[in-house]
LOLOTOR-921358 format. One line per 3 residues: their letters; for each residue x, z, y of N, C-alpha, C. Coordinates in steps of 0.05 Angstrom, whole numbers, plus 32768, in hexadecimal, padded with zeros to 4 digits. Each point is the difference from the previous one (the first is absolute). Layout:
REM LOLOTOR-921358
A = X Z Y X Z Y X Z Y | ...
***
This chain:
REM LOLOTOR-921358
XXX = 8A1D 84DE 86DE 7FEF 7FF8 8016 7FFA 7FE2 7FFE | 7FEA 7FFB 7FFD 7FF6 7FDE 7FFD 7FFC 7FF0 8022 | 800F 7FFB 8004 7FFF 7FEA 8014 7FF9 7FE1 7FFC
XXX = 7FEC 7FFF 8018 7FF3 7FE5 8000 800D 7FF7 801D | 8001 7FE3 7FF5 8012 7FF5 8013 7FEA 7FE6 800E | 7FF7 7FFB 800F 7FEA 7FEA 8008 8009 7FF3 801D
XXX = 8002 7FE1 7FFB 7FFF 7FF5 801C 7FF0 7FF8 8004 | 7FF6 8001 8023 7FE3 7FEC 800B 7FEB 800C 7FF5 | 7FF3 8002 7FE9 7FF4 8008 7FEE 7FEE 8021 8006
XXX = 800E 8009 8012 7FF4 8017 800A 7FEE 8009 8014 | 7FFD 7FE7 8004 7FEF 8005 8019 7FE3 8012 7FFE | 7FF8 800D 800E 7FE4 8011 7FF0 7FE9 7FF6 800B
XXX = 7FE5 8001 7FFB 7FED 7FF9 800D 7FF9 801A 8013 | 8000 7FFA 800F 7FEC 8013 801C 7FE6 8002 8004 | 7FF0 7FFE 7FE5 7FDF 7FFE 8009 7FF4 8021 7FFA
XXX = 8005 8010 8004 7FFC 801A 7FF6 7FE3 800B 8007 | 7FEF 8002 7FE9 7FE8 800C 8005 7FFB 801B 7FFE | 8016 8021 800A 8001 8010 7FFC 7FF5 8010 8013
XXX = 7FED 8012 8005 7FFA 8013 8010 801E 8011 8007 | 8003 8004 8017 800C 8016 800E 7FFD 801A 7FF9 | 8015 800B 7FF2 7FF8 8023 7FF1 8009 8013 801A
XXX = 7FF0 8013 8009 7FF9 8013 8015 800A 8021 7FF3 | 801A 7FFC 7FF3 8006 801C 7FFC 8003 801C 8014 | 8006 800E 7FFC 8002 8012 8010 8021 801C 7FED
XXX = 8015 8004 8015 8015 8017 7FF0 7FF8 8014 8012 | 7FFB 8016 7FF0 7FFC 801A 8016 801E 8012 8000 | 8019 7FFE 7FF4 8018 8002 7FFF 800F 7FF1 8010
XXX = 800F 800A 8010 8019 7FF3 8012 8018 7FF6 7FE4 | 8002 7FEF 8011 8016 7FF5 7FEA 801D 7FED 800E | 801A 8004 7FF7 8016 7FEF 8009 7FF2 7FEA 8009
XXX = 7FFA 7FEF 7FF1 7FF3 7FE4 800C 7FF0 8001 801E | 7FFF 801E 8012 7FF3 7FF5 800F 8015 7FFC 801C | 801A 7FF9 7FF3 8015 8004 8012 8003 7FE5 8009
XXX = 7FEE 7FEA 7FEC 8005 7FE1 7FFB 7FE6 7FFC 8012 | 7FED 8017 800B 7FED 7FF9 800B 7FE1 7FFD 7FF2 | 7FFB 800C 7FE1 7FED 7FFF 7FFA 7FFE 8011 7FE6
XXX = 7FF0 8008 7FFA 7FF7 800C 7FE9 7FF8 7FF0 7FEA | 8015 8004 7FEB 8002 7FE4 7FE7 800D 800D 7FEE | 7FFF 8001 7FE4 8012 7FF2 7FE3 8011 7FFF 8002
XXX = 8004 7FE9 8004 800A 7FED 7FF6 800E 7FEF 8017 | 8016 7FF6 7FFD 800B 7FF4 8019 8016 7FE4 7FF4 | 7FF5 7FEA 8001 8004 7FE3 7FFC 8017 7FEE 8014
XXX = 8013 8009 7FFD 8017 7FF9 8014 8004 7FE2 8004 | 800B 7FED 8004 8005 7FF1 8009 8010 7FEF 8015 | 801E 8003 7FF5 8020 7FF6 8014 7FFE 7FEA 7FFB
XXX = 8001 7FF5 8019 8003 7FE0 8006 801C 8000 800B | 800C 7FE4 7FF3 801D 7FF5 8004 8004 7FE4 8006 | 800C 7FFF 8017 8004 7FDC 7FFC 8013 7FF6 7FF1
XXX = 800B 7FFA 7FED 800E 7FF1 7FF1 8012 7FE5 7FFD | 8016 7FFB 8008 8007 7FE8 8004 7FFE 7FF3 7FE1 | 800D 7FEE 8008 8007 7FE6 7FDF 7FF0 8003 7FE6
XXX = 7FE4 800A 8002 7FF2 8002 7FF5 7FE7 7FF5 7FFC | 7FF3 7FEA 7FE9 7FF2 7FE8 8000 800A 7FE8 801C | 8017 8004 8000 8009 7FE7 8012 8019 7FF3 7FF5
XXX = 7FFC 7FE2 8009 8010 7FEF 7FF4 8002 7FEE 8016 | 8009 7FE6 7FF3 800D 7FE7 8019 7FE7 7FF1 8003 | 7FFC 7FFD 801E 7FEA 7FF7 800B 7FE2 8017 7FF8
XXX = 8007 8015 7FF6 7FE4 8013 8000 7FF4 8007 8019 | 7FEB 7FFC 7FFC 7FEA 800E 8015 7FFC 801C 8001 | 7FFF 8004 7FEB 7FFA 8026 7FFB 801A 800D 8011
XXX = 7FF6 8009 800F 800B 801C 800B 7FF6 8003 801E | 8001 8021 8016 800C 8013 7FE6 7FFB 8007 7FEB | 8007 800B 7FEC 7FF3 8011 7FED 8002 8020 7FFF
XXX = 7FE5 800C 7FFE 8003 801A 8003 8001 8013 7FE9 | 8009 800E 7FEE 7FF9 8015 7FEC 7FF6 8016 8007 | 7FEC 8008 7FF2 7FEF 8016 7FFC 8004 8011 7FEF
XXX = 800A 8012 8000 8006 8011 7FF2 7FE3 8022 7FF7 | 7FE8 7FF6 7FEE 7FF4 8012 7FFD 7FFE 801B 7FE5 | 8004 8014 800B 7FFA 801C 7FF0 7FE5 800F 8007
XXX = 8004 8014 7FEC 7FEB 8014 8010 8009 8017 7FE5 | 7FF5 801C 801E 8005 8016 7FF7 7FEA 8018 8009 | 8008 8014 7FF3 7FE2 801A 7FFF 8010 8009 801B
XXX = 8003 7FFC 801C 800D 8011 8019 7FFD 8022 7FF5 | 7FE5 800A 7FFB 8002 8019 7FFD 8009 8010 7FE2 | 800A 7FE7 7FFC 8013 800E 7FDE 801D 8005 8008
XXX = 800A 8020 8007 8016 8003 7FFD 8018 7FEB 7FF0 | 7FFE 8000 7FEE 801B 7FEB 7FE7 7FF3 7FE3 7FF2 | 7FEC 7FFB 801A 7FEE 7FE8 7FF5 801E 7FE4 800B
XXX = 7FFE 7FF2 7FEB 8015 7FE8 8004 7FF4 7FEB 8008 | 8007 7FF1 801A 7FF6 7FED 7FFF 8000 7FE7 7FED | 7FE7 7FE9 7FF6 8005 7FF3 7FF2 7FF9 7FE2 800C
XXX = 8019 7FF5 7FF3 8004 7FDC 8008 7FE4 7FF1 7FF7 | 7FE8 7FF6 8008 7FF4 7FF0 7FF6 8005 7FE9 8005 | 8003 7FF8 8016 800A 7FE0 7FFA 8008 7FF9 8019
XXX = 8019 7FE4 7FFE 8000 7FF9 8019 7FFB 7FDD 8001 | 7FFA 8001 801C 7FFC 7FE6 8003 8010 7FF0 801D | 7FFF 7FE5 7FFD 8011 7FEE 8009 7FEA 7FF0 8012
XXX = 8003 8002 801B 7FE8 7FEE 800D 8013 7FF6 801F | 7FE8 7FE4 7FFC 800F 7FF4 8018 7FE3 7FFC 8011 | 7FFE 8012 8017 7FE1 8002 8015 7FE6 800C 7FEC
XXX = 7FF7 7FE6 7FFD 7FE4 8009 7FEF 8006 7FF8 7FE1 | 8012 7FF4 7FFC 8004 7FFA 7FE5 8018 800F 7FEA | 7FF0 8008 7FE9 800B 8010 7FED 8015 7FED 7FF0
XXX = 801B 8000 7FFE 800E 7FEF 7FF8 800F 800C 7FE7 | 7FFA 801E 7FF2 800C 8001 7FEF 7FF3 8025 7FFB | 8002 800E 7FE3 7FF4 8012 7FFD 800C 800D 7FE9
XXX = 8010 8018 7FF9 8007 800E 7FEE 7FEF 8015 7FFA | 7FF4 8005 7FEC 7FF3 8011 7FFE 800D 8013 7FEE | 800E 801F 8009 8008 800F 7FF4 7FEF 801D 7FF4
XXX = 7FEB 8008 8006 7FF0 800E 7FF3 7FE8 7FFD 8004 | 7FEF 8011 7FED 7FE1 8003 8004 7FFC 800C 801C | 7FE7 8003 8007 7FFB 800C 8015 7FEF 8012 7FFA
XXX = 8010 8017 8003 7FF1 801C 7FEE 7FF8 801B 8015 | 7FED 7FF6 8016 7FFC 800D 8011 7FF0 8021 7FF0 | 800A 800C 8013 7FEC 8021 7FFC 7FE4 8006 800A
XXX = 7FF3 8017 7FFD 7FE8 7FFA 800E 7FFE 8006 8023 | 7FF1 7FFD 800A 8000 800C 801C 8002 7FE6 8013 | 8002 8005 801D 8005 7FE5 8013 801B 7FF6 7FFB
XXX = 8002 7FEA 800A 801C 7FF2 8009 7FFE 7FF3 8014 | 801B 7FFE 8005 8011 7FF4 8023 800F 7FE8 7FEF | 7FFD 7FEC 8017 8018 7FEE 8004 800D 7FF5 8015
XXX = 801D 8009 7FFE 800F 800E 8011 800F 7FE0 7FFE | 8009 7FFA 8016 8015 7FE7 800E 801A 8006 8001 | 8017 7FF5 7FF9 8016 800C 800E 8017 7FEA 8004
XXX = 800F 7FF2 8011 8010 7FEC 8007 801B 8005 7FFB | 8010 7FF4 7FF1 801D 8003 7FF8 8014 8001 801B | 7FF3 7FE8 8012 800E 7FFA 8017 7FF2 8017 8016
XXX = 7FEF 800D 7FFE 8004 8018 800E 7FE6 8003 801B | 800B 7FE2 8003 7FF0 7FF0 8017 7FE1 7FF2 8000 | 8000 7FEF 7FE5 7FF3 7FF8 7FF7 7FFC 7FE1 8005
XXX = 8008 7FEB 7FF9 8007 7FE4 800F 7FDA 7FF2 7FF2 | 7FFA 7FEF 8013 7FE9 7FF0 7FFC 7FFE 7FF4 7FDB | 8015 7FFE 7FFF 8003 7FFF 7FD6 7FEB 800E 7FF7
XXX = 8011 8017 8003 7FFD 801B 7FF2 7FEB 8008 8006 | 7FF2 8003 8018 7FE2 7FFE 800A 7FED 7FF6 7FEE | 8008 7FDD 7FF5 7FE9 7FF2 7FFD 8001 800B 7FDD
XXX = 801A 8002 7FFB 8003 8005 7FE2 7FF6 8019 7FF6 | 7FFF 8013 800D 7FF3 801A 8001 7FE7 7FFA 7FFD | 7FF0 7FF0 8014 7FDC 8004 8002 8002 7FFA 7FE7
XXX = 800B 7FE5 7FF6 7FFA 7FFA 7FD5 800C 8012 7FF4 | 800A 800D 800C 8010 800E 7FE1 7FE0 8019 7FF8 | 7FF4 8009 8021 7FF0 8018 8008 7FE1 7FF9 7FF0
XXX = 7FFE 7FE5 7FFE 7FF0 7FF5 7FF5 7FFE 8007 7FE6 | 8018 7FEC 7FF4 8000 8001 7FDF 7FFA 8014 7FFF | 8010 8016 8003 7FFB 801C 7FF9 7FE9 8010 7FF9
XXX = 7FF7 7FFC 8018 7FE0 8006 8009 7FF4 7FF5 7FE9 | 7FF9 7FE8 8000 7FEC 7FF5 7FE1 800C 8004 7FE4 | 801B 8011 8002 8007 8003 7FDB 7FF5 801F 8008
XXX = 7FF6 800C 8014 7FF2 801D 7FFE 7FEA 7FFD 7FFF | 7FF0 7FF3 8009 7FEC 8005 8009 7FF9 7FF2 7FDE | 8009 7FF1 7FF5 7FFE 7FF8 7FE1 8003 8017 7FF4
XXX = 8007 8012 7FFF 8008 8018 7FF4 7FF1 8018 800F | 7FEF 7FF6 800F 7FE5 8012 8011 800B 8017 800A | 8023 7FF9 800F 8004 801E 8014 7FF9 7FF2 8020
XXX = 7FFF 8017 8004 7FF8 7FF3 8023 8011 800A 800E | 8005 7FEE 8016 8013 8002 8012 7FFB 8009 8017 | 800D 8025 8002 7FF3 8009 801E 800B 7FF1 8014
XXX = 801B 7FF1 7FFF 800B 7FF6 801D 8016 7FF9 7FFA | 8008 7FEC 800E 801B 7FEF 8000 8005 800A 8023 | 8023 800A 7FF3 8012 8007 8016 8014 7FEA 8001
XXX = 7FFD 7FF3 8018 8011 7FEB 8000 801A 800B 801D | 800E 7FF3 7FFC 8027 7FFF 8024 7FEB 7FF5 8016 | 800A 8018 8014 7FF2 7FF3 8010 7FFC 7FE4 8014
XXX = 8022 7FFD 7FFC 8004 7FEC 8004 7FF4 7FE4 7FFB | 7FF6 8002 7FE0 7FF6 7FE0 7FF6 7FE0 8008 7FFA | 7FF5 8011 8013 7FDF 8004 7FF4 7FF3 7FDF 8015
XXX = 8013 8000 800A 7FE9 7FE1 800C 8007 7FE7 7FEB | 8017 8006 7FF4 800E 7FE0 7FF0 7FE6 800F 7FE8 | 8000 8017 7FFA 7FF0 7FFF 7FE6 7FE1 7FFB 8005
XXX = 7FF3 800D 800C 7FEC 8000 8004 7FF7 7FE6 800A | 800B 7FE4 800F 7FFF 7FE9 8005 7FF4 7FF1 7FE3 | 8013 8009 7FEE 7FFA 7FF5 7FE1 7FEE 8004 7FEC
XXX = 7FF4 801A 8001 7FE7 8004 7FFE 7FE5 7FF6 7FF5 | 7FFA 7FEE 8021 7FE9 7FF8 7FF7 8004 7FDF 7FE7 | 8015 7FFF 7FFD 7FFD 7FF2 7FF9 7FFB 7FFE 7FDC
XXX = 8001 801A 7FFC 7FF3 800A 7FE3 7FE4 8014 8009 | 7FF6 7FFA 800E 7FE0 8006 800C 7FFB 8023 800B | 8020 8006 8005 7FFB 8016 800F 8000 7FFB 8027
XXX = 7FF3 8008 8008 7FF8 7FF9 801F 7FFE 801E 8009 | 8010 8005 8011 7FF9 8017 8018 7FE8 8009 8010 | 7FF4 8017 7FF7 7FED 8008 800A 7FFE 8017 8010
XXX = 7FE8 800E 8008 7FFA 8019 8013 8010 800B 7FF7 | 800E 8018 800E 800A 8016 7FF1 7FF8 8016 7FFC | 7FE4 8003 8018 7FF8 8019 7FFB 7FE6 7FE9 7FF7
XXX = 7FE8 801E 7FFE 7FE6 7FF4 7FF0 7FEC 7FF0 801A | 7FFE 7FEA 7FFD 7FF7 7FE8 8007 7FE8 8006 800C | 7FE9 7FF4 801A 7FEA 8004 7FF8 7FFA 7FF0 7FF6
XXX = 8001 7FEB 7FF1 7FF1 7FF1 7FF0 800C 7FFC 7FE5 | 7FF9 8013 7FEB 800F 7FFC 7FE6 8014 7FEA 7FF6 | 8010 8004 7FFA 8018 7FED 7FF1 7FFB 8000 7FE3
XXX = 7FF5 7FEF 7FF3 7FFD 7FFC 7FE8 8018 7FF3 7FF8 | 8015 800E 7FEB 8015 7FEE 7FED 8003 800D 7FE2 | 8005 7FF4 7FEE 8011 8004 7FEC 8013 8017 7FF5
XXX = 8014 7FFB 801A 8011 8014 7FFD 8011 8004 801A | 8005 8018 800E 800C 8004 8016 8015 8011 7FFA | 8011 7FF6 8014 801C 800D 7FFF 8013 800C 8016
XXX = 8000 8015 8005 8012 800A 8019 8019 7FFB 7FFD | 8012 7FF2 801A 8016 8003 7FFC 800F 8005 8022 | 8012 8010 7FF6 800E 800A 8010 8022 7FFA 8007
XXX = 8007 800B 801B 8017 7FFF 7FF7 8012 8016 7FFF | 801D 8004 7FFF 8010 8018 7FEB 7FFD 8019 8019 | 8001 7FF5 8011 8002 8014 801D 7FE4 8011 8000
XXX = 7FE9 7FED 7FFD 7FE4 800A 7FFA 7FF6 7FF4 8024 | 800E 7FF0 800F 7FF5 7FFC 801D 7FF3 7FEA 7FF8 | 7FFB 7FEF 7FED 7FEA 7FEB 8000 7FF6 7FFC 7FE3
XXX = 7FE0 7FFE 8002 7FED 7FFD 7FE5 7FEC 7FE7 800F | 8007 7FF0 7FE4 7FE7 7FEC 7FFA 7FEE 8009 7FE8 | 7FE7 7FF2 8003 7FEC 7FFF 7FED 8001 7FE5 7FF4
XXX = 8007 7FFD 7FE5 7FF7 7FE3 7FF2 7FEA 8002 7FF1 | 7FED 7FE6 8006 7FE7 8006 7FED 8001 7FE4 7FF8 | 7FFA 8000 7FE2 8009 7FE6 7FEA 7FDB 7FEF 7FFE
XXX = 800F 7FE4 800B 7FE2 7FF2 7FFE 8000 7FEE 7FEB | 7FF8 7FF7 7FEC 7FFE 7FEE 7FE6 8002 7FED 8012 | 800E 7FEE 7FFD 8003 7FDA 8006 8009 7FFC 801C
XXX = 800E 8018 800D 8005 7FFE 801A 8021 7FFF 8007 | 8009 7FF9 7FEA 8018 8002 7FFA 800C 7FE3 7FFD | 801C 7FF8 8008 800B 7FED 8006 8012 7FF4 7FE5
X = 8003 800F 7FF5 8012 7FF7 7FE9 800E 8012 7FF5
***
């Protein structure tokens, strides 16, 4: 297994010029237990981490770990696989192992949230919206589309807060009367299924 090991260095660009793919599964499938009809399902455990990038007189912390896989939900003996984890403090990517390709299948995919601490602490919130990000643009590089991010319900306001600041902004949720022109839109929900946002991605509207 070739592992790449990268600090800082990972950060991704967020300018994505991808149309939104409009599939359709006419098969019920396990995945719709997560709340949606998908593939593919892109996990993502957030951890807060003590004594980690910290030293005497450091500023960095907390620090949160990200722990991302992904697996076929509707493959009986499908294993999940480690792609990579990452080390972030709020909005900033402070460290990145990269342990495999990202060898998605065909069909939709989910990306699914999930908090070590259970609860979900304002960290883990902000570390999540980046981690939901990166993710998002090493797929959408690889032209799969993302039916929906399931995020705890607990931290859908810490995540969704973070957002716009890679140029996704909350929109109508049902159909508008006055058209919404974007890029790329994204439903997300949370694990219970009692609350859905609409993100729609605006070029240059984004904070950093």
């Amino acid at each position: 297994m070739n592992k790449k090991i990268k600090l800082a260095g990972c950060s991704a660009i967020f300018v994505c010029a991808i149309s939104m793919l409009a599939l359709g599964l006419n098969q019920p499938c396990k995945s719709q237990m997560l709340g949606g009809n998908y593939n593919n399902l892109i996990l993502i455990e957030t951890e807060e981490v003590k004594n980690e990038f910290e030293y005497k007189d450091s500023i960095i912390g907390p620090v949160v770990k990200a722990k991302v896989t992904y697996s076929r939900p509707n493959e009986e003996d499908a294993t999940p696989v480690h792609y990579e984890t990452l080390w972030l403090h709020g909005w900033q990517t402070l460290g990145c192992r990269r342990l495999n390709e990202l060898r998605l299948g065909n069909g939709q995919s989910a990306i699914q949230v999930k908090h070590k601490s259970g609860y979900g602490s304002l960290p883990e919130g902000e570390a999540a919206a980046k981690a939901i990000l990166r993710v998002f643009v090493d797929m959408y590089a690889q032209k799969h589309a993302v039916t929906t991010i399931i995020v705890p319900d607990e931290s859908i306001g810490y995540i969704l807060n973070q957002m716009p600041r890679a140029g996704f902004n909350p929109g109508p949720k049902s159909k508008p009367d006055v058209p919404v022109y974007s890029l790329i839109v994204i439903p997300v929900s949370t694990a219970s299924g009692s609350e859905h946002q609409v993100l729609y991605y605006s070029p240059g509207s984004g904070g950093g």
